[in-house]
ZAVEX-88213 format. One record per residue (C-alpha): x, y, z. Coordinates in pm, whole numbers, padded with zeros to 5 digits, always signed. Example, Ala and Ser with C-alpha at 12.3 -4.5 7.8 and 13.67 -1.06 7.14 Angstrom:
2
+01230-00450+00780 +01367-00106+00714 
# end
This chain:
483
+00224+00846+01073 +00142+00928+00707 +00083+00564+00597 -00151+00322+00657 -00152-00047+00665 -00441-00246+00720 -00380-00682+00564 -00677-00928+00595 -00608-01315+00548 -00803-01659+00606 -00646-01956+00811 -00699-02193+00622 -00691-02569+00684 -00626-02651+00303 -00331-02429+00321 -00142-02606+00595 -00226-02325+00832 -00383-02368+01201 -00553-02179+01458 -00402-02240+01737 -00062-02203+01562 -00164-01876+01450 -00252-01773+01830 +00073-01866+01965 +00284-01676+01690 +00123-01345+01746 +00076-01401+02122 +00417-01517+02148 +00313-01830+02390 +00323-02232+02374 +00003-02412+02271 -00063-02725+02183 -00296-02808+01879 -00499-03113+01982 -00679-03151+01675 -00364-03267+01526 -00133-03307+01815 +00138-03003+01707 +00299-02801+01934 +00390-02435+01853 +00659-02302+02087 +00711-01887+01999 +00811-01806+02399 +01087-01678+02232 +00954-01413+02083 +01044-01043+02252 +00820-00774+02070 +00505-00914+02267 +00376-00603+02451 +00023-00706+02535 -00237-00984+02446 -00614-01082+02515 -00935-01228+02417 -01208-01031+02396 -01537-01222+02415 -01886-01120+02318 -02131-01202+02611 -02232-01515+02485 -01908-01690+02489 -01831-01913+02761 -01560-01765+02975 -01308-02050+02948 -01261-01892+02587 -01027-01581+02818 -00807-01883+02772 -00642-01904+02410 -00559-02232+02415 -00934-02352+02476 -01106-02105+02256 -00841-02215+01905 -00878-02544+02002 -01278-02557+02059 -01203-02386+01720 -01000-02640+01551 -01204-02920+01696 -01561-02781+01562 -01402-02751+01173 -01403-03127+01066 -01370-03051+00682 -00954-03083+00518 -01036-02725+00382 -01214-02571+00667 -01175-02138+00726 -01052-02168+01074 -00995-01748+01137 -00978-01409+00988 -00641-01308+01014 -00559-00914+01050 -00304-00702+01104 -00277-00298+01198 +00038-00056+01150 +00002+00177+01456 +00143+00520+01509 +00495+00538+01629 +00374+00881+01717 +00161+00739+02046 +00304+00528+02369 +00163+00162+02437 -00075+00272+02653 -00266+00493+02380 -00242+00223+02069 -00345-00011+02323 -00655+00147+02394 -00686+00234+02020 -00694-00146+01953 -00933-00252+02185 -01182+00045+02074 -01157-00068+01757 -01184-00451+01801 -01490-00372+02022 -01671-00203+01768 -01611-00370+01517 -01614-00706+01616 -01657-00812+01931 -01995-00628+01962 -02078-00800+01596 -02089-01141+01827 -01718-01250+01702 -01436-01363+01949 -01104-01171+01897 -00782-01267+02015 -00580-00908+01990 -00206-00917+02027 +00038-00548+02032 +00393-00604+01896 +00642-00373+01898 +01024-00437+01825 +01110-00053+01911 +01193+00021+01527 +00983+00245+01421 +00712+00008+01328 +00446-00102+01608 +00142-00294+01459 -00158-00536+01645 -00241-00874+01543 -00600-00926+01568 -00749-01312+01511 -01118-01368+01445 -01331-01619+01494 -01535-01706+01170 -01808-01938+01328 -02115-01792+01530 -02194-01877+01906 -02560-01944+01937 -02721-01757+02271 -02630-02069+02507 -02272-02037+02394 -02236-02291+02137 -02090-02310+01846 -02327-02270+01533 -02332-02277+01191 -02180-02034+00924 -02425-02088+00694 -02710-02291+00573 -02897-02459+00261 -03197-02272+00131 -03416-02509-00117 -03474-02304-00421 -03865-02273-00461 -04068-02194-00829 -04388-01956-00853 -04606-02194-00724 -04359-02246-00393 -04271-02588-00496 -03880-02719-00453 -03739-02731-00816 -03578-03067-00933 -03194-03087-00954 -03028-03231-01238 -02909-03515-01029 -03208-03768-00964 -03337-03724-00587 -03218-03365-00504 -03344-03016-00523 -03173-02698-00657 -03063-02495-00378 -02870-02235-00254 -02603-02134+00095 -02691-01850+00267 -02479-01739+00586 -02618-01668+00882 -02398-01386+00945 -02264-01058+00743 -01867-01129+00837 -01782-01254+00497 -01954-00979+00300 -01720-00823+00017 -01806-00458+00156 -01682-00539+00482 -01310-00504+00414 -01357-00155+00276 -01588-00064+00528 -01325-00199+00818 -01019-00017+00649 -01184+00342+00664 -01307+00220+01041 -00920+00160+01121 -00784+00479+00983 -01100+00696+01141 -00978+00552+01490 -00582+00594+01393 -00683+00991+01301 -00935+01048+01624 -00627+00860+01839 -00422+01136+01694 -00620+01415+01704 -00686+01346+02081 -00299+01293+02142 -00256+01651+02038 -00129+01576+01698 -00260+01813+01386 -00059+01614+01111 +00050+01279+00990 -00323+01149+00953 -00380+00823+00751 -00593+00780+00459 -00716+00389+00414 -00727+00457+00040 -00510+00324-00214 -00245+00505-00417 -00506+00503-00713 -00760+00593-00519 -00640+00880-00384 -00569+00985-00726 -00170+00964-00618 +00067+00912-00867 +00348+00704-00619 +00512+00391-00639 +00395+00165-00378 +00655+00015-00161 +00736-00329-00182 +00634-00564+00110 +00939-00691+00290 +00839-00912+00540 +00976-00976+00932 +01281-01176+00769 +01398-00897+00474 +01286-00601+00774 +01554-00798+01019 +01830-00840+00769 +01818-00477+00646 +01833-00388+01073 +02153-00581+01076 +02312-00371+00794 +02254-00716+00552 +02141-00588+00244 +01838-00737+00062 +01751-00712-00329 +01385-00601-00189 +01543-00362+00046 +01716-00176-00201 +01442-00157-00429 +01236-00004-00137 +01514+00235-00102 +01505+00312-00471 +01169+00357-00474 +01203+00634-00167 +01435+00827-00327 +01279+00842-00634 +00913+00877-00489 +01100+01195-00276 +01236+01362-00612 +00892+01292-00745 +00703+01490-00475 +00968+01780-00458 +00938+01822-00848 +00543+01857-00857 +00598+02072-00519 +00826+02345-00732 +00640+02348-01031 +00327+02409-00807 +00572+02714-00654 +00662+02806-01030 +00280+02781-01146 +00158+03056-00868 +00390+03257-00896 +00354+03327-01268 -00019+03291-01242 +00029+03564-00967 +00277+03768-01249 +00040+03714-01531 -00275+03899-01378 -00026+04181-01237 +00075+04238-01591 -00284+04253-01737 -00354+04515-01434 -00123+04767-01492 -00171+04715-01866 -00543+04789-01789 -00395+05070-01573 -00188+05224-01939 +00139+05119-01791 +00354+04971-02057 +00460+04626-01961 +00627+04543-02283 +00919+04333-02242 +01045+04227-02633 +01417+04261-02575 +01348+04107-02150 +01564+03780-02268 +01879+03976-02337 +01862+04243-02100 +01821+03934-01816 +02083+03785-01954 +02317+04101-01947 +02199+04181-01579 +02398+03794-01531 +02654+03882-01706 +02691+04191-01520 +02639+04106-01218 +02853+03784-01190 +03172+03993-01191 +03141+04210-00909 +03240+04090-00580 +03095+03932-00339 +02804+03754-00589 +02724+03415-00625 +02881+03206-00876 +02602+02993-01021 +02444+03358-01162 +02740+03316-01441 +02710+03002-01457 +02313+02972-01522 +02326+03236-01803 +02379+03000-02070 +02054+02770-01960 +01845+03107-01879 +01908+03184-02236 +01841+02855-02378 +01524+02796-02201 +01412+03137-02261 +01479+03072-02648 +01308+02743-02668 +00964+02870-02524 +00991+03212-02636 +00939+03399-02263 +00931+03731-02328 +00677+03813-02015 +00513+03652-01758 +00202+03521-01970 +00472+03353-02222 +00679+03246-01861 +00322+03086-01775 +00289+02891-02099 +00639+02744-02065 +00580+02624-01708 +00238+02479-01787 +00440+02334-02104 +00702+02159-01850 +00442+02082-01607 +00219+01868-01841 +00569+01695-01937 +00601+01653-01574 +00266+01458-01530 +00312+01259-01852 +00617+01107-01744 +00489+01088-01400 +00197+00898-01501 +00432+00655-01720 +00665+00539-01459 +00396+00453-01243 +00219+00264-01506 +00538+00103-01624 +00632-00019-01250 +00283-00143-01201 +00280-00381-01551 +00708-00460-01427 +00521-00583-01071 +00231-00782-01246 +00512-00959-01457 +00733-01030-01168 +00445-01184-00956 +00364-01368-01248 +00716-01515-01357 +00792-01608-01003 +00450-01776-00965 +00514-01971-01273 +00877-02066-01098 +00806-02192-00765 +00479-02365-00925 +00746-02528-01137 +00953-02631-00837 +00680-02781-00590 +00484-02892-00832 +00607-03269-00741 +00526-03236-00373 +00162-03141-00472 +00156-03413-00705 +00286-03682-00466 +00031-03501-00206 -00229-03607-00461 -00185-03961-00499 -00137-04035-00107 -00445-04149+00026 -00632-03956+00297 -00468-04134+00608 -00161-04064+00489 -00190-03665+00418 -00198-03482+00688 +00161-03656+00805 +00296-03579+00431 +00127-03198+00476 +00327-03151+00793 +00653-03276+00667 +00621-03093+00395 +00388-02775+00540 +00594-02481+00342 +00639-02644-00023 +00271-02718-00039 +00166-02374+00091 +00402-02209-00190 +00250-02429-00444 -00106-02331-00343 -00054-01968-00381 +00155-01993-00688 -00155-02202-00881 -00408-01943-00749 -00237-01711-00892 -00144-01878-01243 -00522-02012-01275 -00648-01607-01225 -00479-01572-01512 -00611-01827-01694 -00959-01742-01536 -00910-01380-01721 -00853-01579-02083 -00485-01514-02082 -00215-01817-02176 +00082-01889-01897 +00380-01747-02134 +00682-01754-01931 +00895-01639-02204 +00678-01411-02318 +00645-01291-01969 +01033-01260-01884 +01071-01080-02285 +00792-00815-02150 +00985-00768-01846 +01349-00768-01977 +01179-00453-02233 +01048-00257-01920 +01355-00239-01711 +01526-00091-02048 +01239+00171-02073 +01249+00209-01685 +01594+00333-01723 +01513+00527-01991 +01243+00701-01801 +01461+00724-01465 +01708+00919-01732 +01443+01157-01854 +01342+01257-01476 +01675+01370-01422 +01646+01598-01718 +01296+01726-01596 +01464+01782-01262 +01733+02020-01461 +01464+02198-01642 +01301+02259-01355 +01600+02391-01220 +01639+02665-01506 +01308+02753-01451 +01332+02831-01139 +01634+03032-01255 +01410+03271-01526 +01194+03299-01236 +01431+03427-01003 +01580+03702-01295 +01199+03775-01342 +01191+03883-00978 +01523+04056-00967 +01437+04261-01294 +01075+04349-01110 +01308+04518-00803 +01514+04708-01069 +01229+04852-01301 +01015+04965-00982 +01319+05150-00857 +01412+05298-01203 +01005+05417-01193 +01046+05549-00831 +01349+05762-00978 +01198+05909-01265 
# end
């Protein structure tokens, strides 16, 4: 496993989500949500391998039972945008059986939750392709020490020097402030639970007998990693690739893969190409210290010549004729004479290498941030009427409208957040501009795409002096041991 995936979400009431919905998806099981008298049937779901609820020893133990403890849930929230769970979910190694990532999960909920006073609801799904992951649903609201259900946080009256309450604008109220009464919602914690995750995902490794394929919770950018992130597919894009259907964001993952691969494997030769003429460089300046004459003026031809020479007598490879012509030419354009001039041009290539590196990834990041944005700016355009007829409906009359209409709303939601961060940052919604912005990146992409083929063929002829280098090494030291 050398990735590592690790998503946090709210359930949200505001969002059309539910508890108790959210239990029987992951669990795979029928409950009933009595708060608002919906069903959710997933029995059909397969993938299920195990499920439980793991209590702190406060809870009451009727809260073993999912359906009680989402619905105690649901019934305890009475506000239209009430946080009704903390949503998570955990790629596990294909590398361990059921049995281990089982006990991984529960470790890790324990430890980090369950002993923290939250209820978890952990579920283990695995659909045999390569991908198993846990579902892991969190209660947001404390349970006092008799088991009930307290509060998430509380109103602190803000006080002046003296310790008096300070007068609020509005007439009859003092300025105050919430405070939680827990730590769950600090910022840190999501940081603080991804390195947790991948700590457990490495020690469940280690002890499995594996000594490679460890995770590392960081980001790309982070990690000071120069690769294109994949692109999230989802269950629905993940089943139609399965079934040999293919999907636009399928094929860009598969783009991405190949060119992430010929990515890695260039930096890997260079990093070959670098040592070794590092290696040939301080050689050279030893035996010159030594009095041995290392001078190589005419080395381009004579390398050449050995090619030439060599090409047409039997039984030799073909590509030695045939890589003459780019030895030359690459020799000519950086002037390699010796190895410290052969260093010079690889470093030359190699900070080529990075530049270009470090441009694609920049370009796909600002292509991403457009696309996001454009098809916010889309679907806000499309469901913007179902919010707006949401709007006017009084409050009897929502929550039927909400259900009816559960997935257009939700859409809209995300889309707005999304448009108004923008706004937020001091930035105007441009759609054109947007889509003009994009339209000139995919030409550059290409454009860059056609340059790292070129890098890989000057790589290639690198590699190719290199190899000459080494040959006409063998063929001096033997003309020495003769004389």
């Amino acid at each position: 496993m050398d990735f590592f995936h690790w998503t946090t979400k709210i359930v949200s009431r505001n969002k059309g989500k539910s508890a108790v919905a959210a239990s029987a998806y992951i669990s795979g099981t029928r409950m009933e949500n009595t708060w608002d008298g919906v069903t959710h049937d997933y029995t059909r779901k397969k993938h299920v391998i195990y499920t439980e609820v793991m209590l702190p020893p406060n809870a009451p133990q009727e809260y073993a039972d999912r359906s009680l403890l989402w619905n105690s849930v649901e019934w305890n929230e009475t506000k239209a945008n009430a946080q009704l769970a903390r949503s998570i979910e955990l790629a596990l190694p294909a590398e361990l059986n059921h049995e281990q990532n089982i006990a991984l999960v529960r470790k890790l909920v324990q430890k980090l939750f369950v002993d923290k006073g939250m209820c978890a609801d952990v579920a283990f799904h695995d659909k045999g392709d390569g991908n198993p992951h846990a579902h892991i649903l969190l209660t947001m609201r404390p349970l006092t020490p008799d088991g009930e259900w307290g509060d998430k946080s509380r109103l602190e009256y803000i006080l002046d020097a003296d310790g008096n309450r300070i007068p609020a604008k509005q007439k009859g109220r003092w300025k105050s402030r919430k405070v939680c009464t827990t730590d769950w919602d600090d910022r840190g914690n999501a940081e603080h639970w991804r390195a947790a995750a991948a700590d457990a995902i490495n020690e469940a490794l280690r002890e499995a007998g594996f000594t490679q394929g460890f995770v590392d919770p960081r980001s790309y950018a982070d990690q000071g990693v120069q690769r294109i992130p994949m692109v999230h597919e989802g269950p629905d894009a993940r089943a139609m690739e399965k079934r040999g259907i293919p999907t636009e964001v399928g094929e860009k993952n598969h783009e991405i893969r190949q060119q992430n691969k010929l990515l890695s494997q260039l930096e890997a030769r260079l990093a070959r190409l670098n040592a070794w003429a590092q290696y040939e460089k301080k050689k050279d300046e030893l035996l010159t210290a030594q009095g041995e004459d290392v001078s190589r003026e005419s080395l381009r031809f004579k390398l050449a010549s050995n090619i030439l020479a060599s090409s047409v007598q039997p039984n030799r490879k073909d590509h030695r004729l045939r890589d003459s012509t780019g030895l030359l030419s690459i020799m000519q354009e950086y002037s390699i004479t010796d190895a410290a001039s052969c260093l010079a041009a690889i470093q030359t290539v190699n900070t080529k290498f990075y530049g270009l590196k470090s441009k694609r990834k920049e370009n796909h990041d600002l292509s991403l941030e457009l696309s996001v944005r454009i098809e916010s700016y889309e679907k806000w355009k499309k469901y913007q009427n179902h919010y707006r007829t949401w709007e006017k409906l009084p409050e009897a009359k929502r929550g039927g409208f909400e259900r009816k209409y559960e997935y257009e709303l939700r859409q809209y939601r995300q889309v707005a957040s999304v448009l108004r961060r923008c706004q937020d940052d001091g930035e105007k919604i441009d759609y054109k501009g947007w889509k003009a912005a994009l339209e000139y990146l995919e030409k550059e992409q290409f454009m860059l795409d056609y340059q790292l083929e070129d890098m890989k063929e000057e790589v290639r002829r690198l590699e190719v002096v290199k190899r000459e280098f080494i040959q006409e090494n063998k063929r001096t030291k033997s003309e020495r041991h003769a004389r």
